[in-house]
Backbone as CSV, one residue per row, in Angstrom:
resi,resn,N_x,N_y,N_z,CA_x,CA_y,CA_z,C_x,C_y,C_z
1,UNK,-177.742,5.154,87.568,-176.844,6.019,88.288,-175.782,6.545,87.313
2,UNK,-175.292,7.776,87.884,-174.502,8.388,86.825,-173.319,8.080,86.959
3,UNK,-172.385,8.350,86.160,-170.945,8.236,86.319,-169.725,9.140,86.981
4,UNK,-168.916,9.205,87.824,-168.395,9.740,88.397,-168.227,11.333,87.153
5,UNK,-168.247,12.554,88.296,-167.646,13.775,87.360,-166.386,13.884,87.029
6,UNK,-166.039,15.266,86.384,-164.687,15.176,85.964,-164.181,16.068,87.282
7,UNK,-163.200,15.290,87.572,-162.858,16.086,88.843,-161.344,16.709,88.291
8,UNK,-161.133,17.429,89.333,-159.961,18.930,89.359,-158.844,18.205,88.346
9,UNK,-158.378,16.838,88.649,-157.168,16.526,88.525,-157.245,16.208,86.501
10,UNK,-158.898,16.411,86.277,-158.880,16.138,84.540,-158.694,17.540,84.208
11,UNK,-159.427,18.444,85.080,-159.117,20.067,84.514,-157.561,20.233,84.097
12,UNK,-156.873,20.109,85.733,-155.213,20.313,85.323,-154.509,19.702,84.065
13,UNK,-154.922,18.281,83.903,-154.311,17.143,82.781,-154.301,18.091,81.548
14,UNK,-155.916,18.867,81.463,-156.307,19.251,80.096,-155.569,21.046,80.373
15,UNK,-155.371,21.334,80.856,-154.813,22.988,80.982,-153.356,22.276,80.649
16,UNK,-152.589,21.701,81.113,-151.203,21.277,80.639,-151.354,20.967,79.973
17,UNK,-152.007,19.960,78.669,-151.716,19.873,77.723,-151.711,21.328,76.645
18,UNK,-153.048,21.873,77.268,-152.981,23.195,76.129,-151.937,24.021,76.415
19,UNK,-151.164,23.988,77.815,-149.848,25.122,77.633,-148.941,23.950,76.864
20,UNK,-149.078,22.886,76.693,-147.550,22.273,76.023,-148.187,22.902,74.516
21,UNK,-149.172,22.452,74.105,-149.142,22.755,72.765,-149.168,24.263,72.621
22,UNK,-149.565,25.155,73.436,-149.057,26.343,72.954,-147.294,26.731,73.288
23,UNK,-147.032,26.254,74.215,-145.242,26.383,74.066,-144.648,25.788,73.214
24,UNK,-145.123,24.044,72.240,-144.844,23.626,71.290,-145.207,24.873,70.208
25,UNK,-146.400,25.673,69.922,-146.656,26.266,68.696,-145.932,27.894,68.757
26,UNK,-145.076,28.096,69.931,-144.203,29.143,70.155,-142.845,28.686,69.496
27,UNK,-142.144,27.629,69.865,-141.311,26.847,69.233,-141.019,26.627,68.403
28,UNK,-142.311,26.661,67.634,-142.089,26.411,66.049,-142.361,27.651,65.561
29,UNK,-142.777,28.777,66.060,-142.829,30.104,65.434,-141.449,30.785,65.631
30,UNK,-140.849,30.204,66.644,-139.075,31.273,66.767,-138.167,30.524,65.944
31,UNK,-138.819,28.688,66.072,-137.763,28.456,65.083,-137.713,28.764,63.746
32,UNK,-139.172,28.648,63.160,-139.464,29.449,61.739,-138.969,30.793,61.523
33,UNK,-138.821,32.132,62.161,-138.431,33.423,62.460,-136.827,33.106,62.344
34,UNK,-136.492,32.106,63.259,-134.815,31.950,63.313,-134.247,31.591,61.527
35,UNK,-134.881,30.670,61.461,-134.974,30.735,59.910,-134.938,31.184,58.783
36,UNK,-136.192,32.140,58.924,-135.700,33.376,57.673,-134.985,34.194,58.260
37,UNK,-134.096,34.203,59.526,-133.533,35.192,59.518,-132.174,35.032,59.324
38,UNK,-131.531,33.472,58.921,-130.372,32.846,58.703,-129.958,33.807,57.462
39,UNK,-128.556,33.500,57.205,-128.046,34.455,55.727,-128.603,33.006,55.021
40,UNK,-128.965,33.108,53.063,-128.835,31.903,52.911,-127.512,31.120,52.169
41,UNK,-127.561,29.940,52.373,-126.231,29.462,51.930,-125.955,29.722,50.723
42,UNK,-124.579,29.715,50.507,-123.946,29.865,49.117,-124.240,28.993,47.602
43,UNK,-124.550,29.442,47.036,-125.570,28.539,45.568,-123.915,27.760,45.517
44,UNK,-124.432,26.212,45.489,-124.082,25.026,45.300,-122.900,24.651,46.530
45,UNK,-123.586,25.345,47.580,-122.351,24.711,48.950,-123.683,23.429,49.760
46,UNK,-123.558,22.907,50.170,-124.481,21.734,51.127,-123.779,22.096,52.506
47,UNK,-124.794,22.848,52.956,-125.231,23.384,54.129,-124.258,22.463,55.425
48,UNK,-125.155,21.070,55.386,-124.186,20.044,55.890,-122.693,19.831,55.604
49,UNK,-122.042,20.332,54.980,-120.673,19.975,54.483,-119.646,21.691,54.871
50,UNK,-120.431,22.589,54.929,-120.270,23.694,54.943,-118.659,24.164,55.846
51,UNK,-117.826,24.237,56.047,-117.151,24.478,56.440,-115.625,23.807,57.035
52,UNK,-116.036,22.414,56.657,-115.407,20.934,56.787,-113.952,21.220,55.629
53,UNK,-113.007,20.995,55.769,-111.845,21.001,55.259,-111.105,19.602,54.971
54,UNK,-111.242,19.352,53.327,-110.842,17.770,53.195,-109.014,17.923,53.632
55,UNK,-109.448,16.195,53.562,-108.298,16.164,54.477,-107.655,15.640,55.810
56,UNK,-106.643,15.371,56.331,-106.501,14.742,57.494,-107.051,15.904,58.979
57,UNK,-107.764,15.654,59.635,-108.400,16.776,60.795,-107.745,16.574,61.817
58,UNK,-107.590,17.357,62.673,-106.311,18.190,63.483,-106.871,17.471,64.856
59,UNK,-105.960,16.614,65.620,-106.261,15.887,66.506,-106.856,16.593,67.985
60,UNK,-107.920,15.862,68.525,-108.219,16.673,69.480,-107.388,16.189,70.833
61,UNK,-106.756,16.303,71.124,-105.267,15.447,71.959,-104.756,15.005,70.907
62,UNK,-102.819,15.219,72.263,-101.594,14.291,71.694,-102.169,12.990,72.072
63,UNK,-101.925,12.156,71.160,-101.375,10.551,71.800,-100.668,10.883,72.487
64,UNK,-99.275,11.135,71.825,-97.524,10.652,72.753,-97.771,10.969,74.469
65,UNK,-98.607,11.967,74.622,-98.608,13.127,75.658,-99.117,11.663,76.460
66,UNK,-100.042,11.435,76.035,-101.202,9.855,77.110,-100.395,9.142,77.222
67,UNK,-99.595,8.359,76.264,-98.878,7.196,76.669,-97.402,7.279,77.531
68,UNK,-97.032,8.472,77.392,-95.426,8.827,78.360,-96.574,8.711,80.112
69,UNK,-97.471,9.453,79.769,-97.933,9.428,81.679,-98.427,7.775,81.563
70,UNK,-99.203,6.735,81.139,-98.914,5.486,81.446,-97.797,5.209,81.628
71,UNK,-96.703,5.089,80.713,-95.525,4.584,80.940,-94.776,5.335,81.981
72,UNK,-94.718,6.093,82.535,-94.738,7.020,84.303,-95.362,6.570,85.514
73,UNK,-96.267,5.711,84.720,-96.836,4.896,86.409,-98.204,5.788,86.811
74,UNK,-98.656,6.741,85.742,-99.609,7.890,86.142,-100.776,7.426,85.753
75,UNK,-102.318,7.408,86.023,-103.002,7.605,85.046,-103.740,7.762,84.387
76,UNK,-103.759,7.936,83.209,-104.246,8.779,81.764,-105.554,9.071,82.369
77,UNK,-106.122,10.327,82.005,-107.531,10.948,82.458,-107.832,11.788,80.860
């Protein structure tokens, strides 16, 4: 006796995988395109470091501002 067929629910399994890998191989074609279409970086800047300013960096909040509303009985969010 034979073995069960491939029924509907292996068709769908296998059609989703081929749209992931073709939306994966779209993905990697806009991100490649996005790519060469970047300016390229400046000869001897590191891409990663690019715009970073040594130095002490500019707080994102006051402290003082947080601790006066604790000490107000308020609080801090």
């Amino acid at each position: 006796m034979a073995g069960p067929r491939p029924t509907h629910l292996k068709r769908q399994r296998e059609r989703a995988l081929i749209e992931r890998r073709n939306e994966k191989a779209a993905r990697r074609e806009e991100a490649k395109a996005r790519k060469q279409a970047a300016p390229p970086p400046a000869p001897g800047e590191d891409p990663d470091l690019a715009g970073i300013k040594p130095g002490p960096q500019p707080r994102l909040y006051e402290i003082d501002e947080e601790v006066e509303e604790v000490e107000d009985g308020k609080t801090a969010s």
